[in-house]
N, C-alpha and C positions, 0 to 999 in steps of 0.2 A: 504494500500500500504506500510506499514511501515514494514511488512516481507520482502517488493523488497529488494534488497541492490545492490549498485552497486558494479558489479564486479563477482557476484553470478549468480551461475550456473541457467540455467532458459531449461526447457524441451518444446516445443511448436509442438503442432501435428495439422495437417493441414485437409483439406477436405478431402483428399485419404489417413487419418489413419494414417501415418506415423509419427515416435518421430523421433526430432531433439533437438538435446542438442547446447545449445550453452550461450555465455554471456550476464551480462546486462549489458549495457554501460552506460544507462541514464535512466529514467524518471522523470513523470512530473506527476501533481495531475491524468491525463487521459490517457497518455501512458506510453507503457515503451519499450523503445531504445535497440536493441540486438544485437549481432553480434553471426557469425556461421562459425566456421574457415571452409576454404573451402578444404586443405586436409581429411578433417575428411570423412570416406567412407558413412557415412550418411548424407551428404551433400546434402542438399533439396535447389532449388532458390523459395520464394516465390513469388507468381502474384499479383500486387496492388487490393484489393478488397476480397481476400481471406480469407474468413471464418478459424479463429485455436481457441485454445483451449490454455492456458499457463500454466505450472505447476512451480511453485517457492517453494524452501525446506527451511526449515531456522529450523536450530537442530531440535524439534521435532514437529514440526509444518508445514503447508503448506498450500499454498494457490493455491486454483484453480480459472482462470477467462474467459473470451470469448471474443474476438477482433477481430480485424478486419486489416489487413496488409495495409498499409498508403505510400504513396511514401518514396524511400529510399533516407537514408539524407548519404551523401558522406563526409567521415573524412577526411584529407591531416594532416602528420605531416611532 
């Protein structure tokens, strides 16, 4: 997990194929926390339970892994 970074650009493609780019806000030894701006025209909502795939770049290296979408935790600043 030491390629995650936060703040780093994170690729996540879902059951129906689709890439959706978006951020990493957090993780933890077992997750990792993402946001996905919602003007962006690829804008996907994911369902609790959903099978994706995550792709993380970091200069010339990357890492690929297999998750599972977890209830969404709500920010306020």
């Amino acid at each position: 997990m030491e390629l995650i970074e936060l703040n780093g650009k994170i690729q996540v493609t879902g059951e129906d194929c689709i890439v959706t780019e978006g951020m990493v806000v957090d993780k933890t030894e077992n997750s990792v926390y993402f946001s996905i701006p919602a003007d962006d025209k690829k804008f996907k909502l994911f369902r609790e339970g959903e099978q994706v795939q995550g792709h993380v770049f970091s200069q010339s290296k990357g890492l690929l892994f297999s998750g599972v979408i977890s209830s969404r935790i709500w920010h306020t600043f």
